[in-house]
PQR file of N, CA, C, O and H, with PARSE charges and radii, in Angstrom:
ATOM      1  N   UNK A   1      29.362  -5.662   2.292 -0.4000 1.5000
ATOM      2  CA  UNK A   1      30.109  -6.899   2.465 -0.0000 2.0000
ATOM      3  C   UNK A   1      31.569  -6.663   2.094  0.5500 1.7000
ATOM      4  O   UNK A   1      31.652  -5.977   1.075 -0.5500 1.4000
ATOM      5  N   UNK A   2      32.527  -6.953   2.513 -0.4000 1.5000
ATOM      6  CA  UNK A   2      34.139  -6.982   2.633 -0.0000 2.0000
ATOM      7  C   UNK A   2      34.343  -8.019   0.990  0.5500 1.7000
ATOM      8  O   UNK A   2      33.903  -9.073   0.530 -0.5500 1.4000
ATOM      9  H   UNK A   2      32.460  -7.510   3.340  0.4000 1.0000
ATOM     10  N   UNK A   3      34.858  -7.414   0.763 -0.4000 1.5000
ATOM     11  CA  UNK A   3      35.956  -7.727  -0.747 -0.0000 2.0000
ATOM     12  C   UNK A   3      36.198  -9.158  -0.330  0.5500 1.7000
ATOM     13  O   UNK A   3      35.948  -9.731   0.730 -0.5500 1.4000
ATOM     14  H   UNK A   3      35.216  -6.558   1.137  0.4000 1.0000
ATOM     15  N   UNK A   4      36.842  -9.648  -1.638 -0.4000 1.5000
ATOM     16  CA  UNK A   4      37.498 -11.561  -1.384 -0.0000 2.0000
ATOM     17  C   UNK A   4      39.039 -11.249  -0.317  0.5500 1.7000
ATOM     18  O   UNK A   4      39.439 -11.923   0.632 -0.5500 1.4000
ATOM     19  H   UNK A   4      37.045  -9.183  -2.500  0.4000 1.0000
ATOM     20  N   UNK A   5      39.833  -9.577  -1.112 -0.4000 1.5000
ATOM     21  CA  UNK A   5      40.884  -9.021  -0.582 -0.0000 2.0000
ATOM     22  C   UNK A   5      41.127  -9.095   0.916  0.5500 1.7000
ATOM     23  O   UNK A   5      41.963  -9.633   1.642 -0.5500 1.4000
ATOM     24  H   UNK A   5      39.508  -9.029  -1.883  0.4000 1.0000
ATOM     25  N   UNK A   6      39.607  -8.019   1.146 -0.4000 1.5000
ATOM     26  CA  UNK A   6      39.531  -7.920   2.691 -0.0000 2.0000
ATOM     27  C   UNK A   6      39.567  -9.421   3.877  0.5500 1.7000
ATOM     28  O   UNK A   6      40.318  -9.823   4.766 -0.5500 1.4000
ATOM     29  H   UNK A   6      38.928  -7.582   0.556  0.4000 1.0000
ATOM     30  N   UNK A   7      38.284  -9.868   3.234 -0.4000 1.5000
ATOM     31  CA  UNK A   7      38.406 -11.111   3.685 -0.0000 2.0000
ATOM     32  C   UNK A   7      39.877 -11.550   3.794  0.5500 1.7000
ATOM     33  O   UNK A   7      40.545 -11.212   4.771 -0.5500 1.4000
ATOM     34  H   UNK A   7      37.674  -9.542   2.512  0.4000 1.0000
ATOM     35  N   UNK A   8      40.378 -12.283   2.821 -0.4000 1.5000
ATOM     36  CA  UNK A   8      41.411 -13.137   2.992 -0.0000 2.0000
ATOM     37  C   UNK A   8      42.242 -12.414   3.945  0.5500 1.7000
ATOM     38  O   UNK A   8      42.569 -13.059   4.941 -0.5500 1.4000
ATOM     39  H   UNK A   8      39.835 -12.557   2.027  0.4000 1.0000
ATOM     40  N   UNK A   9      42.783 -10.836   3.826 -0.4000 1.5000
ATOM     41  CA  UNK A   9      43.888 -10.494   4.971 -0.0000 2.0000
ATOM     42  C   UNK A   9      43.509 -10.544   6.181  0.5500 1.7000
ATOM     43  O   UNK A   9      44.399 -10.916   6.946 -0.5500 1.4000
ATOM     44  H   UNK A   9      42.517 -10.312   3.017  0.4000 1.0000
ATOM     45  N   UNK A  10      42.004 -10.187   6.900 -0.4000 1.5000
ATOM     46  CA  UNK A  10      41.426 -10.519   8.050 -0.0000 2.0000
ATOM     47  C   UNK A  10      42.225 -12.033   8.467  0.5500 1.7000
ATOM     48  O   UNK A  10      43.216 -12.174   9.184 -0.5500 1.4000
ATOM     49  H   UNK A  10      41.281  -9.885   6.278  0.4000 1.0000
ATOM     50  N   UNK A  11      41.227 -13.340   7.578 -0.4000 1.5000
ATOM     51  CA  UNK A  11      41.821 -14.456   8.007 -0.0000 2.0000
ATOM     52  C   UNK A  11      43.181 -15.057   7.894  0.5500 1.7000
ATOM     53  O   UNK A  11      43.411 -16.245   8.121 -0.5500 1.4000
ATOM     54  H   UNK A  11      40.423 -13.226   6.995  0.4000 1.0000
ATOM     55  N   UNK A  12      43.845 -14.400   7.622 -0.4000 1.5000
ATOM     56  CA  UNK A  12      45.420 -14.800   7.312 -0.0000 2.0000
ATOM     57  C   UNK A  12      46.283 -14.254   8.219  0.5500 1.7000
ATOM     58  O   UNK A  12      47.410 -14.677   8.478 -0.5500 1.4000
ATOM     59  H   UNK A  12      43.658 -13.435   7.438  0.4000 1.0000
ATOM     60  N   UNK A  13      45.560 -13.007   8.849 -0.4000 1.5000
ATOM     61  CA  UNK A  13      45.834 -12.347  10.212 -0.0000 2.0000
ATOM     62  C   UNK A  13      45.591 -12.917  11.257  0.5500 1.7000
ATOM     63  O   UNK A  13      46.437 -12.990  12.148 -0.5500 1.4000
ATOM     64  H   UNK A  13      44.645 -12.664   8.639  0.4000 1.0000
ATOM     65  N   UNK A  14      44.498 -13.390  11.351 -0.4000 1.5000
ATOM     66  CA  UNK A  14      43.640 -14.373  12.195 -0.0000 2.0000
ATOM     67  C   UNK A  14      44.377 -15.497  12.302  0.5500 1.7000
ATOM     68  O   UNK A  14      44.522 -15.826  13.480 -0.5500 1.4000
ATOM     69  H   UNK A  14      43.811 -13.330  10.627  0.4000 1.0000
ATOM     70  N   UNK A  15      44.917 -16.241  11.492 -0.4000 1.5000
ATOM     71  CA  UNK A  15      45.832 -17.640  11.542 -0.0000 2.0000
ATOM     72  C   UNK A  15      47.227 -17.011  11.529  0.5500 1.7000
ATOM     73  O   UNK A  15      47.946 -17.911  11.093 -0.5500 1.4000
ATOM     74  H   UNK A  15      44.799 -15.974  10.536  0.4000 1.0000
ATOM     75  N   UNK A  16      47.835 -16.155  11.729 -0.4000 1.5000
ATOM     76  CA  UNK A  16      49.337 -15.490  11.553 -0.0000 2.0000
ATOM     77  C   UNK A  16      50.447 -16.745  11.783  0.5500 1.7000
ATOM     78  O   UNK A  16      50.556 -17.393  12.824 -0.5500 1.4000
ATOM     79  H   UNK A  16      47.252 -15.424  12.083  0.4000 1.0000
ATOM     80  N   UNK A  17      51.204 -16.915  10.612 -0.4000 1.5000
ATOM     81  CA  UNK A  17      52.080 -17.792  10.317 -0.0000 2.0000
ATOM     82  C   UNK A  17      51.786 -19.204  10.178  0.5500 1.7000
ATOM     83  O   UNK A  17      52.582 -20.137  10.289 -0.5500 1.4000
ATOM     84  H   UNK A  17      51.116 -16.389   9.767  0.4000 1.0000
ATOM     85  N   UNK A  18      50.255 -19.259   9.861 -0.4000 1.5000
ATOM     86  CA  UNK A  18      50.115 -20.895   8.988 -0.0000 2.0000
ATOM     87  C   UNK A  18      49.857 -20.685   7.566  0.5500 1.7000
ATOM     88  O   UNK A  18      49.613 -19.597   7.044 -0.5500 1.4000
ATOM     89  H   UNK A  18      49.609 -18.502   9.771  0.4000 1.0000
ATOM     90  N   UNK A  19      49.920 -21.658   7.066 -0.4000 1.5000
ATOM     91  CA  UNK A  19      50.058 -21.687   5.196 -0.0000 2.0000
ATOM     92  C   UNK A  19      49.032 -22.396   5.023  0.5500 1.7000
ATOM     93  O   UNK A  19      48.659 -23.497   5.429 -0.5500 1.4000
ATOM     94  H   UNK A  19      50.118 -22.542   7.490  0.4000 1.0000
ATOM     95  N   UNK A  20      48.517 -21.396   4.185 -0.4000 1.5000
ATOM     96  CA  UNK A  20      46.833 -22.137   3.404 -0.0000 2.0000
ATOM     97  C   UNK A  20      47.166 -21.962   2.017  0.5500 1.7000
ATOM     98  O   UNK A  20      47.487 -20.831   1.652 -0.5500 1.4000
ATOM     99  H   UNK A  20      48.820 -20.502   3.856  0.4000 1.0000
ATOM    100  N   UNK A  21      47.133 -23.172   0.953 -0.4000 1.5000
ATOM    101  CA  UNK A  21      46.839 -23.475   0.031 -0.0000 2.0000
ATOM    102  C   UNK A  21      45.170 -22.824  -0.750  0.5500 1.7000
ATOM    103  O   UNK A  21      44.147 -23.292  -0.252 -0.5500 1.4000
ATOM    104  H   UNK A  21      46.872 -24.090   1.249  0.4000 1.0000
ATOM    105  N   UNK A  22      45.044 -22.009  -1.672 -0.4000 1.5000
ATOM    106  CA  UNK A  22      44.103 -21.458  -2.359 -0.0000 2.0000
ATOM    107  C   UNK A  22      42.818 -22.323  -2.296  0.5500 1.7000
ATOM    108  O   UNK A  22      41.818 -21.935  -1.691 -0.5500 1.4000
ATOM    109  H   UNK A  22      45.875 -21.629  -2.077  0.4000 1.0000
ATOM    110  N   UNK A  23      42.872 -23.296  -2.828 -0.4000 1.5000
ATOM    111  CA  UNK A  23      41.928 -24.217  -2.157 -0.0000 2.0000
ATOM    112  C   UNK A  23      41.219 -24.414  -1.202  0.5500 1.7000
ATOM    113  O   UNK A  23      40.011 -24.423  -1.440 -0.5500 1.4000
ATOM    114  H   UNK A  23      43.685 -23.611  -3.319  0.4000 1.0000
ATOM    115  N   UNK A  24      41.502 -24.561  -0.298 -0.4000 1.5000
ATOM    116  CA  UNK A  24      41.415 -24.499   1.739 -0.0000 2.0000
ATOM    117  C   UNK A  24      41.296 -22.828   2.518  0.5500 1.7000
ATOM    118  O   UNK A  24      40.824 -22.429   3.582 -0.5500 1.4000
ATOM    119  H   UNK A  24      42.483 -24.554  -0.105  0.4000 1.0000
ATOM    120  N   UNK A  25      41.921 -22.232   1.470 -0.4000 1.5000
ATOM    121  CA  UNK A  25      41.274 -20.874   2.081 -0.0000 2.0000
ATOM    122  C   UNK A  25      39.693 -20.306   1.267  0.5500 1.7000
ATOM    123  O   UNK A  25      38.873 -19.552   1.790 -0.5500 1.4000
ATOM    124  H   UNK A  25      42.304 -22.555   0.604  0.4000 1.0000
ATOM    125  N   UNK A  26      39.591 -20.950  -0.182 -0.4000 1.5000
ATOM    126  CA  UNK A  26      38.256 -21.099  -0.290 -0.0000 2.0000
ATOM    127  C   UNK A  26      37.579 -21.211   0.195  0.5500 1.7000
ATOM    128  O   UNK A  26      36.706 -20.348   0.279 -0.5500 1.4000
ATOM    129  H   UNK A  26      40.257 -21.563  -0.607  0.4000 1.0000
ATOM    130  N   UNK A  27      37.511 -22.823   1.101 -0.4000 1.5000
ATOM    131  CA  UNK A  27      36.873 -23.504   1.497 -0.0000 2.0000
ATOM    132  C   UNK A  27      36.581 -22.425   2.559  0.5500 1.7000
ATOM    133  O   UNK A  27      35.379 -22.201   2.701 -0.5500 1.4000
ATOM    134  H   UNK A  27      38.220 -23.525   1.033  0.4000 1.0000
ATOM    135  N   UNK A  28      37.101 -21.978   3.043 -0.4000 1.5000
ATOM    136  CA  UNK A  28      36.770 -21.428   4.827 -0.0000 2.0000
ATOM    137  C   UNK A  28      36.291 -20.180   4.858  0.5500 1.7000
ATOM    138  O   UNK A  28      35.849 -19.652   5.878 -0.5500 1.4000
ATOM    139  H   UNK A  28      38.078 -22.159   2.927  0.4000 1.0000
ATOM    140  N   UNK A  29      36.375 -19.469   3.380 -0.4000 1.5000
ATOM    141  CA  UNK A  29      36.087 -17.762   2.698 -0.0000 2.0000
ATOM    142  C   UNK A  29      34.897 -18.295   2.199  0.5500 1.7000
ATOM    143  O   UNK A  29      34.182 -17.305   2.049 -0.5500 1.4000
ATOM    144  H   UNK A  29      36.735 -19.898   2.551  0.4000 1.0000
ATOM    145  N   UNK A  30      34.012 -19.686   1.713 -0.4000 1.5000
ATOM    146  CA  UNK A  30      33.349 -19.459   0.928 -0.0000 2.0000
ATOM    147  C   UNK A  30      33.255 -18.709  -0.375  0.5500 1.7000
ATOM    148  O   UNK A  30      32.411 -17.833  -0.558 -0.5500 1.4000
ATOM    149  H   UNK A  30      34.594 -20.490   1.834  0.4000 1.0000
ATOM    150  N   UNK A  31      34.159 -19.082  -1.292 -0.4000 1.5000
ATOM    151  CA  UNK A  31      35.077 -18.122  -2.396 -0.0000 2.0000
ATOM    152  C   UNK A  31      35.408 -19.076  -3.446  0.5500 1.7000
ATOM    153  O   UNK A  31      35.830 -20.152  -3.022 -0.5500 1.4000
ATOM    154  H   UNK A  31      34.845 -19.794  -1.143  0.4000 1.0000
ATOM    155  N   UNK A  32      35.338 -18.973  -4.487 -0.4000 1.5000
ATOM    156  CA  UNK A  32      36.170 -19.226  -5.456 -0.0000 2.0000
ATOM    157  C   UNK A  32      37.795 -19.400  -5.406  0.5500 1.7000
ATOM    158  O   UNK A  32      38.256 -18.264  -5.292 -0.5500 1.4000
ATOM    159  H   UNK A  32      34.995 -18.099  -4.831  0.4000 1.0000
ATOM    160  N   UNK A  33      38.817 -20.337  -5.443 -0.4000 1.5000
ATOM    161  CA  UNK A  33      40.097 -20.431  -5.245 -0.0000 2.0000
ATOM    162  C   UNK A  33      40.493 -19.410  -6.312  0.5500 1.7000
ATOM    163  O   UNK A  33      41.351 -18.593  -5.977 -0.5500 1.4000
ATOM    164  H   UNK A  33      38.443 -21.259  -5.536  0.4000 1.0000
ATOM    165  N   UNK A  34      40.092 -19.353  -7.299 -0.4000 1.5000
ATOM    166  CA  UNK A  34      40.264 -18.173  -8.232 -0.0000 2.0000
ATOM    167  C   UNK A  34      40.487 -16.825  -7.867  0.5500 1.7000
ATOM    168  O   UNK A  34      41.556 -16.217  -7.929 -0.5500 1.4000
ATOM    169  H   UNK A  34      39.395 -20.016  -7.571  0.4000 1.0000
ATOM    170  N   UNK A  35      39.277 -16.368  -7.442 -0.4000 1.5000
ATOM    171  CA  UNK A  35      39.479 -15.347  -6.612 -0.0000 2.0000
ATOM    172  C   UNK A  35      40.120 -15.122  -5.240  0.5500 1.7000
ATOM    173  O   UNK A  35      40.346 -13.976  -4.854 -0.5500 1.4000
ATOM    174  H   UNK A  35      38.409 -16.862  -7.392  0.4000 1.0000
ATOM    175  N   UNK A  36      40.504 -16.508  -4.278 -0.4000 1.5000
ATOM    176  CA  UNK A  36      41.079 -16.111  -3.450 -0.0000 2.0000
ATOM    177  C   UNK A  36      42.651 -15.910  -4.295  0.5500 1.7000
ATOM    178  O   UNK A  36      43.476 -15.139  -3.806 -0.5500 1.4000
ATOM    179  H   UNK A  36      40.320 -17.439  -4.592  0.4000 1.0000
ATOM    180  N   UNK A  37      42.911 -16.540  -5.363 -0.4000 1.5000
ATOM    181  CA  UNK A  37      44.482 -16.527  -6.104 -0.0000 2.0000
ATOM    182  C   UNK A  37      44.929 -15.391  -6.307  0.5500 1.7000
ATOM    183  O   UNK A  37      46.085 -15.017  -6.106 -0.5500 1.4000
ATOM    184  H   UNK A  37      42.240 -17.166  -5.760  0.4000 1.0000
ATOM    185  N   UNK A  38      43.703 -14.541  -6.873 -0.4000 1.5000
ATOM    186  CA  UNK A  38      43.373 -13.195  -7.403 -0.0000 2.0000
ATOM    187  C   UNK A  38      43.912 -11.980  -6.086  0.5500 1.7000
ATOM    188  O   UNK A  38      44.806 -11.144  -6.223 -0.5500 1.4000
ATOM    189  H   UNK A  38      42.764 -14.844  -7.036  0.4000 1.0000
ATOM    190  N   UNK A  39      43.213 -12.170  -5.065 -0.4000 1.5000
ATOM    191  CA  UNK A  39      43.595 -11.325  -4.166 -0.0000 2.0000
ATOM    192  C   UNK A  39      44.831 -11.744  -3.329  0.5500 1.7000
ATOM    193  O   UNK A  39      45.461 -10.823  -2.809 -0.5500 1.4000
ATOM    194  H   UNK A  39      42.487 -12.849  -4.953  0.4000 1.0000
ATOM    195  N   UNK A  40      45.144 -12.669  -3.185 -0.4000 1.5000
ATOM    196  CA  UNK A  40      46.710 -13.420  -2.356 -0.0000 2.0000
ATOM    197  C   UNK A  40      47.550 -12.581  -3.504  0.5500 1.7000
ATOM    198  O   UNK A  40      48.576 -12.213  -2.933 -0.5500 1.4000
ATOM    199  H   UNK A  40      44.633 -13.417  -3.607  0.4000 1.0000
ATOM    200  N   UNK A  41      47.561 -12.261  -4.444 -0.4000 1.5000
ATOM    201  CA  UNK A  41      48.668 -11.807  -5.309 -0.0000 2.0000
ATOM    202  C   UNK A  41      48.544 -10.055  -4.865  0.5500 1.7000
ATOM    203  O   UNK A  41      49.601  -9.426  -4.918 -0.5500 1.4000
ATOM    204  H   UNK A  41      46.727 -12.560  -4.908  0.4000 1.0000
ATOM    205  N   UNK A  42      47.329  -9.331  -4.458 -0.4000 1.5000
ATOM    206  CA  UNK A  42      47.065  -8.196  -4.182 -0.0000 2.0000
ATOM    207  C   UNK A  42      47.342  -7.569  -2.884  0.5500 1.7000
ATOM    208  O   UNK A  42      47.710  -6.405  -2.727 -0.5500 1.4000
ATOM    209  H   UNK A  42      46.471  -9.842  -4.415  0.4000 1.0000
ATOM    210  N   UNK A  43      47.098  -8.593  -1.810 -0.4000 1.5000
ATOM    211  CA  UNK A  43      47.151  -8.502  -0.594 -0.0000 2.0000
ATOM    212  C   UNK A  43      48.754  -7.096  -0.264  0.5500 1.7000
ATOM    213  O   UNK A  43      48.881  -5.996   0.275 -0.5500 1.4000
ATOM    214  H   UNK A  43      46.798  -9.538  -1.938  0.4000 1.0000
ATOM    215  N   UNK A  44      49.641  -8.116  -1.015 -0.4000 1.5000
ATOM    216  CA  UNK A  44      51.084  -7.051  -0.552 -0.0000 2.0000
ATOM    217  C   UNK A  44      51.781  -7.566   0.280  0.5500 1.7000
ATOM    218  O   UNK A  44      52.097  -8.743   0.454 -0.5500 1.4000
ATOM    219  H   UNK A  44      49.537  -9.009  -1.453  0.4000 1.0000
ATOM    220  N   UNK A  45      52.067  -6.506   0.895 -0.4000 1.5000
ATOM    221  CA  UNK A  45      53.768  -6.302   2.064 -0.0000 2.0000
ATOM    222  C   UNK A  45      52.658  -6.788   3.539  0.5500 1.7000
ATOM    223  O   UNK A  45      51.549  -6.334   3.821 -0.5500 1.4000
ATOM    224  H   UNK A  45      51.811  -5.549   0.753  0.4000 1.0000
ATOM    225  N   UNK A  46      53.423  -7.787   4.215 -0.4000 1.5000
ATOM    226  CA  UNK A  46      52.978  -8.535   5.472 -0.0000 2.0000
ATOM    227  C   UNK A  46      52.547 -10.016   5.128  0.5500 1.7000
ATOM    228  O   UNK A  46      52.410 -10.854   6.020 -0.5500 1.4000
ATOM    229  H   UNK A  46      54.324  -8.156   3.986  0.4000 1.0000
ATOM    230  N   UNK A  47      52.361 -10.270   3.923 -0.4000 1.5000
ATOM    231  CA  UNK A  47      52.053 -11.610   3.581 -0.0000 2.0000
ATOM    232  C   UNK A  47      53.543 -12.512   2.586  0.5500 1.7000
ATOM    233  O   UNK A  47      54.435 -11.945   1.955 -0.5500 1.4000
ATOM    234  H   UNK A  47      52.472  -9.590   3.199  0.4000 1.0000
ATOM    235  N   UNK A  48      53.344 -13.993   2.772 -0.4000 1.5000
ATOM    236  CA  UNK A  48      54.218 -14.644   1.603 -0.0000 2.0000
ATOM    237  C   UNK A  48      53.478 -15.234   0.739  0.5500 1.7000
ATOM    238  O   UNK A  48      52.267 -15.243   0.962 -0.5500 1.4000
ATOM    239  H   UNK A  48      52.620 -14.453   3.285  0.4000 1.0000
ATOM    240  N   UNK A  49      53.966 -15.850  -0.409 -0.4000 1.5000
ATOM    241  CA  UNK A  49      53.639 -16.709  -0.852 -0.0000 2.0000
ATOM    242  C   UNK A  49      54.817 -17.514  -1.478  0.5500 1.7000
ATOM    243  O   UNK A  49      55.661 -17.123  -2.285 -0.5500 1.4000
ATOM    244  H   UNK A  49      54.950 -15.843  -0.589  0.4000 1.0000
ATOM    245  N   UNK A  50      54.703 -18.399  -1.062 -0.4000 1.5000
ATOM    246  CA  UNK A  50      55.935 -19.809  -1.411 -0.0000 2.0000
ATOM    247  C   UNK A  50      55.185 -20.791  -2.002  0.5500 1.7000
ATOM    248  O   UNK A  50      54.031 -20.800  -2.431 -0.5500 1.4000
ATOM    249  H   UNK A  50      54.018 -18.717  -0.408  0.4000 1.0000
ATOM    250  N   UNK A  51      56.476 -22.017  -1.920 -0.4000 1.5000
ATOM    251  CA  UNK A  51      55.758 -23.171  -2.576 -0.0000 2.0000
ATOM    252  C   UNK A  51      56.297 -23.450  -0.782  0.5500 1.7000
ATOM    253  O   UNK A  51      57.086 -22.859  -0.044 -0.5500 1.4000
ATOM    254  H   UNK A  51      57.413 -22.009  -1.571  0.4000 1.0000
ATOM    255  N   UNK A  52      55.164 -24.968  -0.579 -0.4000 1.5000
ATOM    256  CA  UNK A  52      55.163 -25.546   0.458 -0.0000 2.0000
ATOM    257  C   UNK A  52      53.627 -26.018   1.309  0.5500 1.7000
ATOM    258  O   UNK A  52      52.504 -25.617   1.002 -0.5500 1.4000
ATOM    259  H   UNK A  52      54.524 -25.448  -1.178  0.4000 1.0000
ATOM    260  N   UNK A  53      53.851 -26.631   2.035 -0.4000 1.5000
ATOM    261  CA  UNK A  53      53.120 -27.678   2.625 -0.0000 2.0000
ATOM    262  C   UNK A  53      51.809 -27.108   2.726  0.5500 1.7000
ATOM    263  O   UNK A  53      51.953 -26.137   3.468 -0.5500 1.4000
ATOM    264  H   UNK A  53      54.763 -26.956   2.284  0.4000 1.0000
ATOM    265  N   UNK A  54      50.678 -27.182   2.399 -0.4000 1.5000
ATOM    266  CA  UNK A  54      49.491 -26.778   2.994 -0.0000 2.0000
ATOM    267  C   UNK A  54      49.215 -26.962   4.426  0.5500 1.7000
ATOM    268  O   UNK A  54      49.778 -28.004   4.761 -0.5500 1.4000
ATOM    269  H   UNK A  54      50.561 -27.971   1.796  0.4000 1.0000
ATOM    270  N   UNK A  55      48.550 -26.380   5.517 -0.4000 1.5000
ATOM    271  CA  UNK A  55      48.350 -26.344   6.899 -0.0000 2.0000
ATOM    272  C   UNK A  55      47.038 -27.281   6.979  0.5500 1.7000
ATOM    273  O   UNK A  55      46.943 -28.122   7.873 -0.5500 1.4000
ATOM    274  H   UNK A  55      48.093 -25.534   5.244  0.4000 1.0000
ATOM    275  N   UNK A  56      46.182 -27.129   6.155 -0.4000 1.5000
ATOM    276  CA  UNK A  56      44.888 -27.965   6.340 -0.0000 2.0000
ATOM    277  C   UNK A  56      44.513 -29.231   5.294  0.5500 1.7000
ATOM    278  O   UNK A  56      43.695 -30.125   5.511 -0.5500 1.4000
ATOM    279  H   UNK A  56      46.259 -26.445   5.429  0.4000 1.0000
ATOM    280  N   UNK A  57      45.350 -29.046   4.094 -0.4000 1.5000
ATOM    281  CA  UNK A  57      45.000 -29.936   3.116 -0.0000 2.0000
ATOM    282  C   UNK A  57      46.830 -31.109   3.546  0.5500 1.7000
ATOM    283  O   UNK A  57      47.031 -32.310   3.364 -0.5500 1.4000
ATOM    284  H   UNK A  57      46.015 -28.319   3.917  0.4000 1.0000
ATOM    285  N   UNK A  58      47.358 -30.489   3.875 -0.4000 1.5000
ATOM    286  CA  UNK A  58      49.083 -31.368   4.045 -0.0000 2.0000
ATOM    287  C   UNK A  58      49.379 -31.437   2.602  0.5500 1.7000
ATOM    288  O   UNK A  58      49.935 -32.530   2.487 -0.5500 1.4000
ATOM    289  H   UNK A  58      47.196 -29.513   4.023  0.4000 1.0000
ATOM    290  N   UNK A  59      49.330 -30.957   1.576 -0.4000 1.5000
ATOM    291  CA  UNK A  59      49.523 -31.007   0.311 -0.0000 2.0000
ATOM    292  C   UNK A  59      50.736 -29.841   0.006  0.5500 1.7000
ATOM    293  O   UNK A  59      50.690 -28.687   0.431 -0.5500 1.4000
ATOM    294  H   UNK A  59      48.878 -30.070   1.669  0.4000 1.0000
ATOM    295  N   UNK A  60      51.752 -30.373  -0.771 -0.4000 1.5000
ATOM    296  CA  UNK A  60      52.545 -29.674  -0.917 -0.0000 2.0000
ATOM    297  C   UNK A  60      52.175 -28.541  -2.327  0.5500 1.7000
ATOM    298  O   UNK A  60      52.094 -29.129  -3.405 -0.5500 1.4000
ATOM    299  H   UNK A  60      51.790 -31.310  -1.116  0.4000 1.0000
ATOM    300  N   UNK A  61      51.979 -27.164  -2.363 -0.4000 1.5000
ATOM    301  CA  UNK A  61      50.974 -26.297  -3.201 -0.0000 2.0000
ATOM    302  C   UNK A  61      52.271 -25.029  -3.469  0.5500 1.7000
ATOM    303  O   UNK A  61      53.484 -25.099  -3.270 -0.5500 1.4000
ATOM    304  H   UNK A  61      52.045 -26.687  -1.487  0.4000 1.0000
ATOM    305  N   UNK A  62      51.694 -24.271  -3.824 -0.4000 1.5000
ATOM    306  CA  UNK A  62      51.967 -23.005  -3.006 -0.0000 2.0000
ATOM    307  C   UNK A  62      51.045 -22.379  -2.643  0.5500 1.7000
ATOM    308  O   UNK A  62      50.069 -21.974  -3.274 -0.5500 1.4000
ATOM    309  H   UNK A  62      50.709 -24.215  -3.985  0.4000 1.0000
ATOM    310  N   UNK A  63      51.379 -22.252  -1.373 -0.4000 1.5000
ATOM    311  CA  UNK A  63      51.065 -21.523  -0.101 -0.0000 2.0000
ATOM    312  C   UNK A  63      50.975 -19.784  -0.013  0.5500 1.7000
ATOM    313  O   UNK A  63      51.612 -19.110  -0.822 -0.5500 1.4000
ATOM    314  H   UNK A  63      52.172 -22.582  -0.861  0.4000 1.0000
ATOM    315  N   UNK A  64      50.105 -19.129   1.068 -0.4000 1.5000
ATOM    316  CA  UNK A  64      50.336 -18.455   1.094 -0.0000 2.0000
ATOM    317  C   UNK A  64      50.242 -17.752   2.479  0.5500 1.7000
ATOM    318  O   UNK A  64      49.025 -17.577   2.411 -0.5500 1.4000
ATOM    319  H   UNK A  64      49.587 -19.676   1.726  0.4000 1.0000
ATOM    320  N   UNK A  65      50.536 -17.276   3.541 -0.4000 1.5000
ATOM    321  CA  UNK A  65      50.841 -16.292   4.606 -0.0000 2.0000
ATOM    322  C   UNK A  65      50.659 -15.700   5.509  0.5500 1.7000
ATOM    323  O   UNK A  65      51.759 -15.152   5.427 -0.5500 1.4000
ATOM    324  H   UNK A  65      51.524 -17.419   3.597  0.4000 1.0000
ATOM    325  N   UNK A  66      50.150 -15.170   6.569 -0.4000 1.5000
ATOM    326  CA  UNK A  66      50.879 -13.538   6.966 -0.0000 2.0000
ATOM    327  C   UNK A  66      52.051 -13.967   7.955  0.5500 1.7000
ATOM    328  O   UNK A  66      51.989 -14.867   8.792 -0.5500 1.4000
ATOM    329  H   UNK A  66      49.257 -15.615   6.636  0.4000 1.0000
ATOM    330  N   UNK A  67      53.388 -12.935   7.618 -0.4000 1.5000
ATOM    331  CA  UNK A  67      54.229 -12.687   8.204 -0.0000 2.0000
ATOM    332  C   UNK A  67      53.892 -12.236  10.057  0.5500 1.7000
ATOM    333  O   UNK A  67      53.149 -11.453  10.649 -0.5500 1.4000
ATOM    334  H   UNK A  67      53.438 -12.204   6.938  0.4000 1.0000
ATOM    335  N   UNK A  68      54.746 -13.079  10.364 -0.4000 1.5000
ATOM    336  CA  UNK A  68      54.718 -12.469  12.241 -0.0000 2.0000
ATOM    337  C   UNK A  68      55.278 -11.048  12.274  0.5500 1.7000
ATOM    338  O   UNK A  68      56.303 -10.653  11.720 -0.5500 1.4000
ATOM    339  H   UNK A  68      55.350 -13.715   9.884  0.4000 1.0000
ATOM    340  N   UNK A  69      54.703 -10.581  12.778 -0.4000 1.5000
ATOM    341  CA  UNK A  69      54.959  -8.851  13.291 -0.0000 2.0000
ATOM    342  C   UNK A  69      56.153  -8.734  13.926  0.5500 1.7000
ATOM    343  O   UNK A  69      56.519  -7.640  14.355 -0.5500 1.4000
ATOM    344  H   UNK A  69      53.870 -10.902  13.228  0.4000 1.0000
TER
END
């Protein structure tokens, strides 16, 4: 089975340039927001993390990424 890591960069690739709030990418990883927090900080170079609007919750959080190629 793929890491919380793996996971999350798959789907953040998969959505390229919308912002998911830790929360809401839980929800869709089946994950702990903890651990998705855990790996959004690991992920690296191709991703952001800001403060700003959530894509699925509309909640202003911080957010996190992937950069357009």
């Amino acid at each position: 089975m793929n890491s919380v890591q793996d996971q999350l960069t798959l789907l953040l690739r998969a959505y390229r340039t919308i912002r998911f709030c830790d929360a809401c990418l839980a929800l869709k990883m089946g994950a702990f927001p903890r651990e998705v927090r855990e790996a959004a900080v690991l992920i690296g170079n191709g991703f952001q993390i800001s403060s700003g609007k959530c894509s699925e919750c509309l909640q202003e959080k911080t957010v996190v990424r992937a950069l357009a190629a």
